[in-house]
C-alpha positions in Angstrom: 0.0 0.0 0.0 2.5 2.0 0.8 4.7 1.9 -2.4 1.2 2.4 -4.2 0.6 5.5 -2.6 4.9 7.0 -3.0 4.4 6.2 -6.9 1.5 7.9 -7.1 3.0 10.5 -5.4 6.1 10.8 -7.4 3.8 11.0 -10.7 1.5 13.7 -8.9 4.7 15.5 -8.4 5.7 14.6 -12.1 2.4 16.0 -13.4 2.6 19.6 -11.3 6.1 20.1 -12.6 5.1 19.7 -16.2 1.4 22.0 -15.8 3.7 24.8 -13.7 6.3 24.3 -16.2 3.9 24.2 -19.6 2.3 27.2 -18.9 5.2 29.2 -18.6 6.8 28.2 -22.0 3.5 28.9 -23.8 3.3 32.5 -22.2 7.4 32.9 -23.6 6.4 31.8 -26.8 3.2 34.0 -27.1 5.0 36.6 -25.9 7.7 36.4 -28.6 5.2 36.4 -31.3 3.9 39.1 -29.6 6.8 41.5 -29.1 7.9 40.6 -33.0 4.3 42.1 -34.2 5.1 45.2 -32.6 7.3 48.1 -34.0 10.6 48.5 -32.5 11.5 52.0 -31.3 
């Protein structure tokens, strides 16, 4: 039981990393796109 409940720790640890980390990559990327559509001064 008690291994059962570690690994499904470990993946819900897995799981946060990659929606915290996700997120943040998608915001760069639109934010890239972003800054290249406007005019540089």
């Amino acid at each position: 039981m008690y291994r059962v409940v570690e690994e499904h720790s470990l993946r819900h640890q897995v799981w946060m990393a990659i929606v915290i980390t996700i997120p943040g990559n998608l915001r760069a990327v639109l934010w890239n796109s972003r800054s290249h559509e406007l005019p540089n001064n």
